[in-house]
ZAMAR-260001 format. One record per residue (C-alpha): x, y, z; residue in one letter. Coordinates in steps of 0.001 Angstrom, whole numbers, plus 524288, in hexadecimal, padded with zeros to 5 digits. Last residue first. Layout:
REM ZAMAR-260001
+-------+-------+-------+----+
:     x :     y :     z : aa :
+-------+-------+-------+----+
:     X :     Y :     Z :  a :
...
+-------+-------+-------+----+
END
This chain:
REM ZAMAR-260001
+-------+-------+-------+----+
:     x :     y :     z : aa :
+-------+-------+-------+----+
: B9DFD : 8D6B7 : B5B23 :  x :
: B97C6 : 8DCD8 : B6554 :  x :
: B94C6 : 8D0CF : B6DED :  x :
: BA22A : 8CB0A : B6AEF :  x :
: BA73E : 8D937 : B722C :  x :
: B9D89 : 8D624 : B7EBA :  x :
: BA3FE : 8C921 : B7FF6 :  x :
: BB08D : 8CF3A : B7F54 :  x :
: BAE51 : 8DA74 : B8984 :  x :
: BA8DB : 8D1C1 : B9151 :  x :
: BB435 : 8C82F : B91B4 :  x :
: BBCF9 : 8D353 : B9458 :  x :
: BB231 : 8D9DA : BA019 :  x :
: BB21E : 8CCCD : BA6DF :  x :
: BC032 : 8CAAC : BA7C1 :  x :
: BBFA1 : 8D8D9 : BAF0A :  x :
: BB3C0 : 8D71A : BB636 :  x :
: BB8EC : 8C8F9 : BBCCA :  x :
: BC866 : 8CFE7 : BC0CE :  x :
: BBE18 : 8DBAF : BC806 :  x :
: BB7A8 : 8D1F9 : BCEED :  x :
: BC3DA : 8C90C : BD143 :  x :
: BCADD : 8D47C : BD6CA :  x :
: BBFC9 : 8D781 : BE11B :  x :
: BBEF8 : 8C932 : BE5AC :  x :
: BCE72 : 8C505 : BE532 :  x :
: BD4C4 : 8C63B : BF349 :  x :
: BC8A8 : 8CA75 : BFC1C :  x :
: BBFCD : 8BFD4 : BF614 :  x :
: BC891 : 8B4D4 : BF648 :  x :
: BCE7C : 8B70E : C0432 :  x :
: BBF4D : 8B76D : C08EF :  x :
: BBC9A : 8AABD : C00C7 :  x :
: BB0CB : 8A987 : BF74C :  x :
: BB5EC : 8B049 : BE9DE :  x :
: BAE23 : 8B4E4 : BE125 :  x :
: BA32D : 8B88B : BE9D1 :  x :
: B9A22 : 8B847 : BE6CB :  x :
: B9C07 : 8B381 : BD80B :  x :
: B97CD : 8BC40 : BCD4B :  x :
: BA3F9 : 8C0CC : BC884 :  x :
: BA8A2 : 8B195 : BC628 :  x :
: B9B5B : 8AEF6 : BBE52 :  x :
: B9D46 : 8BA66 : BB4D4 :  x :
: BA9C1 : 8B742 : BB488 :  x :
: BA7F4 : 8A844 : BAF54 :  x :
: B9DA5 : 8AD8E : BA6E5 :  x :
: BA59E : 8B83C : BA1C0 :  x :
: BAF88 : 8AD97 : B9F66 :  x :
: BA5D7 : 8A65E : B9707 :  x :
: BA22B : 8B1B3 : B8E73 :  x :
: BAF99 : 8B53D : B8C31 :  x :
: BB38F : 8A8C1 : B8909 :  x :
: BA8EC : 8A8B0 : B7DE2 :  x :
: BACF3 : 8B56A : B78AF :  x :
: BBC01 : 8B0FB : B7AAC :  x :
: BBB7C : 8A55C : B7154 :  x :
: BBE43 : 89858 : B78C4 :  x :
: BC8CE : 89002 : B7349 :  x :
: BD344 : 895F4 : B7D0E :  x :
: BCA67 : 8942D : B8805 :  x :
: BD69B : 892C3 : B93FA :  x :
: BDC9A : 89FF9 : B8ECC :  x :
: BD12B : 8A676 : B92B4 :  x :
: BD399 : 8A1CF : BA1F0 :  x :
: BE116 : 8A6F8 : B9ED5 :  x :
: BDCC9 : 8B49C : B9C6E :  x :
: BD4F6 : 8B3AC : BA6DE :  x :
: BDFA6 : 8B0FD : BB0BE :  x :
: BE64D : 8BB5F : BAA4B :  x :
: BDC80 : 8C4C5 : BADEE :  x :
: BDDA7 : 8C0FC : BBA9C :  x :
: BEC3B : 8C4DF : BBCF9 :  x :
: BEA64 : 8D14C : BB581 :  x :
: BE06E : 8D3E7 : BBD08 :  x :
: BE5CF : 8CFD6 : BCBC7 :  x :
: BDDFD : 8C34E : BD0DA :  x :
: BD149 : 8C2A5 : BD652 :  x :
: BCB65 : 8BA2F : BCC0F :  x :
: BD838 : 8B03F : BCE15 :  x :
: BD39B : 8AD4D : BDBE8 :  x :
: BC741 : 8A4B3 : BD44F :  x :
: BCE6F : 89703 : BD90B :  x :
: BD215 : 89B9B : BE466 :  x :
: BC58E : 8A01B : BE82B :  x :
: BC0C6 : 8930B : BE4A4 :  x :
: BC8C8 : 88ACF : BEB9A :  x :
: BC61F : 89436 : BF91C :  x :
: BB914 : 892C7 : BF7CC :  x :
: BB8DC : 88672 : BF4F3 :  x :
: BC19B : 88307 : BFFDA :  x :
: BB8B7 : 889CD : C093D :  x :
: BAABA : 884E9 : C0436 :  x :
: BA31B : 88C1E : C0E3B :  x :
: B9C47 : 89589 : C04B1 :  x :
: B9AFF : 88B31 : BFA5E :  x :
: BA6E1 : 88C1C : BEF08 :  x :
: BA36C : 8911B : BE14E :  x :
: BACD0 : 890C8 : BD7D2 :  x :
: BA3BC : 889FB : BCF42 :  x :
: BAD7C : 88162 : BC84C :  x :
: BB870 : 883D6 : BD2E1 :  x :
: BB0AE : 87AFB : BDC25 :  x :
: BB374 : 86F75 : BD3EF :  x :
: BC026 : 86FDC : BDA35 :  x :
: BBBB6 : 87218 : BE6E7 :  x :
: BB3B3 : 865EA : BE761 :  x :
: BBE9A : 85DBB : BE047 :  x :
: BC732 : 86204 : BEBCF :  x :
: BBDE9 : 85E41 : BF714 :  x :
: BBB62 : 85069 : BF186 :  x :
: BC903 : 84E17 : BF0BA :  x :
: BCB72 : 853A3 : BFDB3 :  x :
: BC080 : 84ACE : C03F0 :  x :
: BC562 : 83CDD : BFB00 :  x :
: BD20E : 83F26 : C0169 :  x :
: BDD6D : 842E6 : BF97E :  x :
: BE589 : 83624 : BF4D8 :  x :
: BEAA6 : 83B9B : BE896 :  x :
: BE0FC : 833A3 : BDFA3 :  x :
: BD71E : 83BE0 : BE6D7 :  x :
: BDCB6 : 846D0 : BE417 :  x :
: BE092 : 843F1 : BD46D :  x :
: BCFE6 : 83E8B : BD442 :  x :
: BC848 : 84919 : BDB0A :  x :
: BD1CC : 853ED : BD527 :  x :
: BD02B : 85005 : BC769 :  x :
: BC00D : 84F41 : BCA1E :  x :
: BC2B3 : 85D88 : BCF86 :  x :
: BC8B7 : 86183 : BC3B6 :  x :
: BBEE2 : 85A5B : BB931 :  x :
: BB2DD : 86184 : BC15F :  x :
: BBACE : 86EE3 : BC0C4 :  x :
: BBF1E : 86CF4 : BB2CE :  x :
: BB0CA : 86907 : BB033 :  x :
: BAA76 : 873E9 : BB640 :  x :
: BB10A : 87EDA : BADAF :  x :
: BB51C : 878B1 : B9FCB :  x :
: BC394 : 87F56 : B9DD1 :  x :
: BCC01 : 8747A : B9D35 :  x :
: BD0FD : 87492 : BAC72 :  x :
: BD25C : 86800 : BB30E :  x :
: BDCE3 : 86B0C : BBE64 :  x :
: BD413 : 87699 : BC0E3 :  x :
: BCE4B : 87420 : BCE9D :  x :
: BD9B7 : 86928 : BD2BF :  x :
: BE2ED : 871F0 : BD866 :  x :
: BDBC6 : 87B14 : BDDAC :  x :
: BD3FA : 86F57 : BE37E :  x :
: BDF0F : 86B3D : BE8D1 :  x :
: BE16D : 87652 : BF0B5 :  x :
: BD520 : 87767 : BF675 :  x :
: BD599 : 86B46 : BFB0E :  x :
: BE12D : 86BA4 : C0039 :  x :
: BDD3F : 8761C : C08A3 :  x :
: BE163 : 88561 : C064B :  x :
: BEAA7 : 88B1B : C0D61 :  x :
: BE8EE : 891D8 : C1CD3 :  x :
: BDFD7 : 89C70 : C17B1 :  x :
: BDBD5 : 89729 : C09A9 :  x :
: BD984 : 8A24C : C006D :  x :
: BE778 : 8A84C : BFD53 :  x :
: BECD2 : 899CE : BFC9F :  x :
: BE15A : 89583 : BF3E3 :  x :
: BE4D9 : 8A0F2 : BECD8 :  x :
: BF21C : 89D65 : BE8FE :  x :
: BEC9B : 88F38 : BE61D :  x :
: BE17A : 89629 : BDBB5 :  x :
: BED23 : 89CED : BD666 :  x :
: BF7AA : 8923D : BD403 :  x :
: BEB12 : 88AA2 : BCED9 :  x :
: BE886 : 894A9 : BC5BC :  x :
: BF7BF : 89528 : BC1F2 :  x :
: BF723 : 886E0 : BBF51 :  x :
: BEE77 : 88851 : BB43C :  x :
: BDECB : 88BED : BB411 :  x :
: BE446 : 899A5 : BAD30 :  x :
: BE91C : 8949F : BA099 :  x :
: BE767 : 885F3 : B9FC6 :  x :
: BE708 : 87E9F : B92AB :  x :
: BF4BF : 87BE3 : B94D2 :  x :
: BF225 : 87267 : B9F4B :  x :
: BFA01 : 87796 : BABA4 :  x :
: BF0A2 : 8774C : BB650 :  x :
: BF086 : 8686B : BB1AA :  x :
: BFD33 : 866DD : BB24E :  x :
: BFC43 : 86CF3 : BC01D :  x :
: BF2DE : 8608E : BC573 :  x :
: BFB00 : 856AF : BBFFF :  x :
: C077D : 85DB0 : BC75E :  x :
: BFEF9 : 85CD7 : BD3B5 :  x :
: BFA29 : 84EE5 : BD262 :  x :
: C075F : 84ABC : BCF07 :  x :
: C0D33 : 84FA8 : BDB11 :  x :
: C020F : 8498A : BE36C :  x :
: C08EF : 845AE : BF073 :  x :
: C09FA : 85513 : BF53C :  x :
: BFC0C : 85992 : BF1A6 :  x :
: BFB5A : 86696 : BF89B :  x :
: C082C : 86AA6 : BFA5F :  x :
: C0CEA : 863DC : BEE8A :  x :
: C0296 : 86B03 : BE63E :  x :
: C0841 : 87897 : BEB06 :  x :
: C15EE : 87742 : BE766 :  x :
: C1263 : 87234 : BDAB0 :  x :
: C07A1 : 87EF8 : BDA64 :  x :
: C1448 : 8886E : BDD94 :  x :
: C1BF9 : 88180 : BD3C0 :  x :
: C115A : 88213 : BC7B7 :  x :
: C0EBC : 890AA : BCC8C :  x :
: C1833 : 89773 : BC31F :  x :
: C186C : 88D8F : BB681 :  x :
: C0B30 : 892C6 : BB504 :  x :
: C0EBD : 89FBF : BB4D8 :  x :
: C07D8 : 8AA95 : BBE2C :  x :
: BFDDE : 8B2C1 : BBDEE :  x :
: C043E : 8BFEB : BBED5 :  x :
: C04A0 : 8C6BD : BCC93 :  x :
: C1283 : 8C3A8 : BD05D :  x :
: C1758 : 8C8E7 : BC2F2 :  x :
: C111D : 8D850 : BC105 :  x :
: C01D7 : 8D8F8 : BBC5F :  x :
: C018F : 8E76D : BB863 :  x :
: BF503 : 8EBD8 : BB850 :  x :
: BF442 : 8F591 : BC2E9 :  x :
: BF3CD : 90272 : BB950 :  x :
: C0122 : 907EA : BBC63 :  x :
: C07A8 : 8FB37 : BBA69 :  x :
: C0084 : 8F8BF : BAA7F :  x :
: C058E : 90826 : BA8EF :  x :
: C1364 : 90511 : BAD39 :  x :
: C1425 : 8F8D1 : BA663 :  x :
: C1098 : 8FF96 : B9AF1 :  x :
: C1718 : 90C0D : B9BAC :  x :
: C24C0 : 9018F : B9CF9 :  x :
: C202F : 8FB26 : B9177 :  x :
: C205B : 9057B : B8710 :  x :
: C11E9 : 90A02 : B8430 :  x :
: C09D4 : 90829 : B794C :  x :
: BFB8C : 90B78 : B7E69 :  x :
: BF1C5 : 90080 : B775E :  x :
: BE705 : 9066C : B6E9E :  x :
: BE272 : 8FE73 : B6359 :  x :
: BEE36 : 904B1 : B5CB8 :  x :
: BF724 : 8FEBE : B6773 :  x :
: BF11A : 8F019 : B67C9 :  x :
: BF1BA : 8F096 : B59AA :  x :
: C00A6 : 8F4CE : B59CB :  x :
: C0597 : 8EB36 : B64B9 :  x :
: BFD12 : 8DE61 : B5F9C :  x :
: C093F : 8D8D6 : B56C4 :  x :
: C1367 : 8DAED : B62D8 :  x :
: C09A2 : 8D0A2 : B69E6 :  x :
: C045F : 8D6E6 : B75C2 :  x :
: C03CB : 8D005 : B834A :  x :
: BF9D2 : 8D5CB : B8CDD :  x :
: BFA91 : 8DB13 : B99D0 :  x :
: BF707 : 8DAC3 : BA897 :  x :
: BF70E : 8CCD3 : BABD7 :  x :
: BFBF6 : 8C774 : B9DEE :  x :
: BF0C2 : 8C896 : B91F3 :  x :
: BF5BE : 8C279 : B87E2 :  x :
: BEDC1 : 8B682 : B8809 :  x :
: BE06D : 8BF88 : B86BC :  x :
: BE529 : 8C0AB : B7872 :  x :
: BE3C0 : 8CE76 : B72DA :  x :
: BD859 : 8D269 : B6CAD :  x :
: BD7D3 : 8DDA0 : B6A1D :  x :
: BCBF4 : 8E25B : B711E :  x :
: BCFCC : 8D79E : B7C5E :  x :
: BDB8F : 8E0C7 : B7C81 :  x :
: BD70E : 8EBD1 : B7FFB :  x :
: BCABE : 8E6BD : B8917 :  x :
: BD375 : 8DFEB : B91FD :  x :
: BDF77 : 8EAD3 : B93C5 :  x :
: BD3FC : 8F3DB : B974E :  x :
: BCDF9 : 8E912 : B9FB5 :  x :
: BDBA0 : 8E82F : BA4E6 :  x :
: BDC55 : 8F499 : BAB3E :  x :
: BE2DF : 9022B : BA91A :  x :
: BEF52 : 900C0 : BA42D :  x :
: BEC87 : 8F81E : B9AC6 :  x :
: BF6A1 : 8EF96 : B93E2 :  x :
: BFC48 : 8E88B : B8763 :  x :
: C0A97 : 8E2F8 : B8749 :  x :
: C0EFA : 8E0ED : B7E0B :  x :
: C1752 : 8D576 : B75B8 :  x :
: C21E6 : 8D13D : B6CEC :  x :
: C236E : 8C505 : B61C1 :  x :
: C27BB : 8B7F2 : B6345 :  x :
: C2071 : 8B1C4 : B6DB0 :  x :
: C2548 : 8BC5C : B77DD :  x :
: C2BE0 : 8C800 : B781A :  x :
: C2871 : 8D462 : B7F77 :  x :
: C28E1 : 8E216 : B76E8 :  x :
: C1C76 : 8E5E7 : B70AA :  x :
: C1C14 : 8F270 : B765C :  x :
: C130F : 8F641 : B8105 :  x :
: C04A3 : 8F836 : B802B :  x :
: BFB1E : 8FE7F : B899F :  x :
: BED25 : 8FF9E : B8C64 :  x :
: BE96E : 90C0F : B912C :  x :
: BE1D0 : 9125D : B9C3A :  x :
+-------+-------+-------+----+
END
């Protein structure tokens, strides 16, 4: 069990970079470099960027040097490698896909749509951006035997077309966008109504036994728990990104809250298809976020 180093040899914004590793488990890759600090932002899927002018501290506080190719083949050998296809994607990667998918469901509201993506792409947004909604619509597909209802669909939408980071008044200031663009777009008053109920749904995420599409909403909506690691822990890397003001002890105690709270529902996820794909990862994806922000908490404590 190691974490490894390679040369600083990749260019980019004018100097060279590493790439730092484990190749035994990201907690180990975690707790190494929290200790010195690196940036969370440079964390990528299974890896994190290295300045040239970090290489020799990170190496005398006990980083492997290794050539790349014993890297790579170390980082394979231990199931951590993220490889292409299972990377979150690029923004600029799902914006056809969703165009394609918006005139399927709302073909006479063109502007709606593209209103609706510029604001999934505010640059304030790091994970609530139009890749979360590419996800939460790829899951919708997975969930929904015979595709999900309009309904549905427009509440995915619509459920974090207002996001500036106050929980429960993004969701009430979403669905209140939703009540009036829909109904504005000739919807009836019923699937208006039925979207803005779903949307504030996602504050609790919380759907009543019976409550099919919120079940199947909401699911979708937490399918990114479930997710690979590397794939998840970049999801909360970018939900960090979204508090830059915020100092990471008091982050830290908030997020633990918000995992704390996610670990504890029963189930997490409410749908069979739900709970067979992404239960048991999500459990084990919730301990391992949990266990950084611990760590830190408990560190402050000490000091």
């Amino acid at each position: 069990m190691a974490v490894l180093i390679d040369p600083p040899r990749w260019p980019a914004h004018g100097t060279r970079f590493s790439h730092l590793v484990s190749d035994s488990s990201l907690d180990e890759l975690f707790e190494f470099a929290d200790a010195r600090q690196l940036p969370m932002r440079a964390f990528d899927h299974d890896h994190y960027d290295v300045p040239e002018r970090r290489y020799d501290e990170l190496v005398a506080a006990g980083a492997e040097p290794v050539v790349p190719s014993v890297l790579l083949r170390r980082l394979v050998a231990s199931g951590l490698r993220v490889r292409t296809p299972e990377r979150t994607p690029k923004p600029g990667e799902v914006l056809p896909g969703l165009r394609t998918a918006w005139s399927e469901l709302l073909p006479h509201s063109p502007a709606l749509g593209e209103d609706l993506l510029r604001r999934w792409q505010e640059p304030h947004r790091h994970y609530h951006d139009v890749r979360h909604l590419a996800q939460i619509l790829a899951a919708l597909a997975r969930l929904a035997d015979g595709g999900a209802t309009r309904p549905v669909l427009l509440a995915a939408w619509f459920h974090d077309a207002v996001h500036d980071g106050e929980h429960g008044t993004d969701e009430e200031r979403s669905a209140a966008l939703a009540e009036a663009e829909l109904d504005g777009a000739g919807l009836p008053a019923s699937e208006v109504a039925e979207v803005a109920r779903l949307v504030r749904l996602t504050t609790t995420h919380s759907p009543e036994p019976g409550d099919a599409a919120g079940i199947e909403l909401v699911d979708a909506d937490l399918s990114i728990l479930g997710q690979p690691p590397g794939r998840y822990h970049v999801y909360a890397r970018d939900v960090r990104l979204e508090y830059p003001g915020m100092p990471d002890p008091i982050f830290a105690v908030g997020r633990l809250q918000v995992l704390d709270a996610l670990s504890s529902k029963r189930p997490l996820y409410r749908s069979a298809t739900g709970q067979e794909a992404w239960t048991a990862q999500a459990s084990r994806n919730l301990a391992s976020e949990r266990r950084r922000w611990l760590r830190l908490v408990r560190s402050q404590q000490v000091q």
